[in-house]
N, C-alpha and C positions, 0 to 999 in steps of 0.2 A: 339467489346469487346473481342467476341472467341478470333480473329486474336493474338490481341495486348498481350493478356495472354498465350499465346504460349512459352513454352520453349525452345526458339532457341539459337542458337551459341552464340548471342549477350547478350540476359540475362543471360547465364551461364557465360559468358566472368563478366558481367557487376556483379556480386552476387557470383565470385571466393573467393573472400577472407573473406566475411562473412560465405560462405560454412566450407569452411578452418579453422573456428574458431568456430561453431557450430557443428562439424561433428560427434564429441563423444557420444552426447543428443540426436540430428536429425538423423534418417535413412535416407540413403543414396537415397533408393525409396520415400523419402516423399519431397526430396529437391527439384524435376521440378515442384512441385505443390504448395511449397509454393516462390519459385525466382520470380518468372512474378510480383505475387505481392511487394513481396521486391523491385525490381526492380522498379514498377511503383511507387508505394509511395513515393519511396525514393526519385523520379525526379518530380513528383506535390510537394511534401509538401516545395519545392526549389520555383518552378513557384509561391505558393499560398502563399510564404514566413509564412509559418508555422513550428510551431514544435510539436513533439509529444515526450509528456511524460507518461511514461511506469512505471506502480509499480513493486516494483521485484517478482508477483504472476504472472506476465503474461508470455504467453511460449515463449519459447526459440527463436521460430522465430521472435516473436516481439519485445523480450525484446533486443536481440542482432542483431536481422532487419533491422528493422524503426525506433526503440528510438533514440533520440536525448538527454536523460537525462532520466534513471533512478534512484530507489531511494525508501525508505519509506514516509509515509506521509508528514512526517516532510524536507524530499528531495523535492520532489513534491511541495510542497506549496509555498518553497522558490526559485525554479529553476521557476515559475509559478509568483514570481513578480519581480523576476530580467528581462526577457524575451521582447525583442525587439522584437518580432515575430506578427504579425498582427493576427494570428489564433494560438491558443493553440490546441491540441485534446489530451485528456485525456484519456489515455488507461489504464483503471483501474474502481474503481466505481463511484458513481451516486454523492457520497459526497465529492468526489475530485474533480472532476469536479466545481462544488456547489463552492469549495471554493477558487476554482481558477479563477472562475466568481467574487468569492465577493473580489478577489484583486487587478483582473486588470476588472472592469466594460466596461471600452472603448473595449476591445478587444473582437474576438467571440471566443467563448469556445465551442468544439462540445464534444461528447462521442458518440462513434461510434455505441453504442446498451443504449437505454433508461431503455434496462431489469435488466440493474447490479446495483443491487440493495446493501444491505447491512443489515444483521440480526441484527446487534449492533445500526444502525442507526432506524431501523424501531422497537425498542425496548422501544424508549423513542420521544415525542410530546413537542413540544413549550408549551402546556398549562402543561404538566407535570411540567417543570420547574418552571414555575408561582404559581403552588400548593407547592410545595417543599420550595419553596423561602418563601412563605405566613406558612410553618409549622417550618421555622428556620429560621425567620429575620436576617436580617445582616449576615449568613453566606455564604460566597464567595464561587459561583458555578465556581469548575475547571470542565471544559467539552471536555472526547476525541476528536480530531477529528473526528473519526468516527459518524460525527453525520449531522443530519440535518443543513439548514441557520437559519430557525426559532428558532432549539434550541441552537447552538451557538449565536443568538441574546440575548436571555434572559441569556448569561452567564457570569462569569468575563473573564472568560479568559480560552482562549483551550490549548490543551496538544498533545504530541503523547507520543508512549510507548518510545520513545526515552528520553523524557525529564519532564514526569510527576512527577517524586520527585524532581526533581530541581526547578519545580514550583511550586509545592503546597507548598514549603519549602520555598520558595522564598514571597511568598505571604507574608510571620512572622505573623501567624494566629494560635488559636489553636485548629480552626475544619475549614473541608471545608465540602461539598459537592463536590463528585465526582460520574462522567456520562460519560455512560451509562455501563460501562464494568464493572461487579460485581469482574471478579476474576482481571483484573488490579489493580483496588482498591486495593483488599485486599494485594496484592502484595507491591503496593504505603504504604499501610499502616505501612505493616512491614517495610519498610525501612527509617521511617519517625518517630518521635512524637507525627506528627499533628493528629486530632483526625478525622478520616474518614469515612464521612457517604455515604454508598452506594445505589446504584440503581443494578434491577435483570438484566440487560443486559447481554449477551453472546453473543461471535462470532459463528456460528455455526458450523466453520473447528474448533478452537482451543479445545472446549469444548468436542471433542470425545475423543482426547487423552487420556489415563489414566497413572498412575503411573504404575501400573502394567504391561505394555503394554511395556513401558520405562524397568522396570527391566526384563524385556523378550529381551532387544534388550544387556542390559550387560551379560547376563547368557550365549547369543549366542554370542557373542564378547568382552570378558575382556578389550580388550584395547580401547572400544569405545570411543569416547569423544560424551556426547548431552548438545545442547543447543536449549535452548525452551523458543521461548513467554510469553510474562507475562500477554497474552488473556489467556492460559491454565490455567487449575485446577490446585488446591493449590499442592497436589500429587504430578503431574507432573513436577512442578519446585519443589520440597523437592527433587526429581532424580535427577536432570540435574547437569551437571558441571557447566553453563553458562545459565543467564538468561538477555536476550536482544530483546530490537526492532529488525527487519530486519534487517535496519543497522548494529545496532552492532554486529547481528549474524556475517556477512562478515567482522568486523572488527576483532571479535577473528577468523576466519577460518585466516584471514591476517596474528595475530600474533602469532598465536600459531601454526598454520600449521600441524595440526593434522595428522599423518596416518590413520585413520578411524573416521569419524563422523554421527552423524545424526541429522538434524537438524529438532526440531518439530515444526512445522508452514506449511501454504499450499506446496501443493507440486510442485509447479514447481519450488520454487526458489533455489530447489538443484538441478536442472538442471541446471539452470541458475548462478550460483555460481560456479557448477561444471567445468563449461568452463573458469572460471578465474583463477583453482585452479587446473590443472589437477595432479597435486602429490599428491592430498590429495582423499581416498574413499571415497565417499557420499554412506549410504545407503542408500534410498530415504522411507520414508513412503509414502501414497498417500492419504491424507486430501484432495482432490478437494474443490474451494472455486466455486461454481455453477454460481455466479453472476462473479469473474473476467473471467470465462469461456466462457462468453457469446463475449466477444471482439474476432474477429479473424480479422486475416489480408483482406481476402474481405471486412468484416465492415467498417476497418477503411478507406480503399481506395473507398468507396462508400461516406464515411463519408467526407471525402478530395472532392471528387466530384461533389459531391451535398449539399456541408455546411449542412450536420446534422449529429447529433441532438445537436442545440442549446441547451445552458444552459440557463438559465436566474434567475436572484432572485432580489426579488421585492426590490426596492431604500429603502423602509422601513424598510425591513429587514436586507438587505445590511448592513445598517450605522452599526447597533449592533451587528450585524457576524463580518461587521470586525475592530471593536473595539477589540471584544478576541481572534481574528488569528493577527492581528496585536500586539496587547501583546504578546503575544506568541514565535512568530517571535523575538521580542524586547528580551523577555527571552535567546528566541536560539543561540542569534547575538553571 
């Protein structure tokens, strides 16, 4: 394994043009340490007829590496049942994975570290929802994706931040319950009629943010442009110019093409953004999200090698996870 990890002539030959397009983000000293890998994933996950999909929190090496498809949630889930590929591996967290099991069962699903976990998913329990449902009969549980199989099972139907007021809207309802994210919610709320009952969930990057923090970043640059997650405190989007999933953050850096930005959400994905948009400044704040950190390129090529770490979710729970990713999806088409 030494040998083969070696930065010789060949993997620099073979990882030039990813170099080339990464070079602004990645230090030039850190590129012989992470090519061998790039290099070798890139030619298993071909042999193992696999793909790897990458959320845009993961670094730069992987996201513009090894992915074959990245994306937000609502990217990921969809690129994950279109997918011919005999092995998925999910570079991202525990509930992406999760549900990219509960779409294609036949297929192996690995996630290259079992530790990325998720603060918004482990905020809320399958029996939580069972309580909630028994304290407001009949009314229709939207549940982010960020969540568990079990509690997507007990739900009507899932969401991501990309498309959660077009569902609950969609729904022609006039209360839902919505989970697990408290400030999504209230976000969803304001932009809706429907009447929306919350759960205390937090993501743990988004909720450091402060508005303050935001009017500290225009004072030091008038012409800034921010656009922030609708995971952040209520504050923080009342600043922002732009309030968007992932995705959409990329889709206004696309149209509007800012000369200075700052995007608040973790922070690698203005790195990773950065390199598609080199005319535009990224200030970067630095949220680390601890759990997408745990993936690195040795994982995942371990993870390629050794098929682990399986996903799995029990056929029982399955059917009712993906009853409301499959709505969902049906909402997205």
């Amino acid at each position: 394994m030494a040998q083969t990890l070696t930065y010789s002539p060949e993997v620099a030959a073979a990882t030039h043009a990813t170099y080339e397009l990464v070079r602004d983000v990645i230090p030039e000293v850190e590129w012989p340490v992470h090519a061998p890998y790039v290099a070798l994933i890139n030619e298993l996950k071909v042999r193992r007829n696999a793909i790897i999909l990458a959320h845009n929190y993961q670094t730069p090496e992987i996201y513009h590496g090894v992915a074959d498809y990245t994306g937000d949630s609502l990217g990921l889930a969809q690129k994950a049942s279109e997918t011919d590929a005999d092995i998925i591996v999910l570079c991202g967290v525990h509930f992406m994975a999760e549900t990219a099991k509960i779409i294609n069962p036949e297929k192996t699903v690995l996630i290259p570290d079992l530790g990325a976990g998720c603060s918004l998913a482990a905020s809320i329990t399958g029996q939580d929802v069972r309580l909630l449902k028994q304290r407001y009969p009949g009314v229709p549980v939207v549940t982010y994706i960020n969540t568990s199989a079990d509690v997507k099972a007990e739900s009507d139907v899932c969401c991501t931040s990309a498309n959660a007021v077009r569902i609950v809207e969609a729904l022609g309802v006039d209360r839902v319950i919505f989970l697990p994210d408290n400030y999504l919610g209230k976000y969803v709320a304001e932009q809706t009629d429907v009447e929306v009952i919350l759960w205390e969930g937090t993501c743990e990057v988004h909720e450091r943010f402060t508005g303050a923090e935001l009017r500290g970043y225009r004072k030091a640059t008038p012409d800034i442009q921010i656009i922030a997650h609708p995971e952040c405190p209520p504050d923080v989007l009342e600043e922002a110019d732009f309030v968007g999933s992932t995705s959409g953050m990329i889709g206004y850096v696309d149209r509007e093409r800012p000369s200075r930005v700052v995007m608040i959400t973790e922070c690698s994905m203005s790195d990773n953004v950065a390199v598609e948009f080199p005319d535009v400044d990224f200030v970067r704040p630095c949220n680390l999200c601890p759990h997408m950190k745990t993936i690195t390129l040795p994982k995942i090529l371990a993870s390629l090698e050794e098929l682990k770490f399986e996903v799995e979710v029990d056929p029982a729970v399955r059917e009712g996870a993906l009853r409301s990713v499959a709505r969902m999806l049906e909402y997205s088409a």
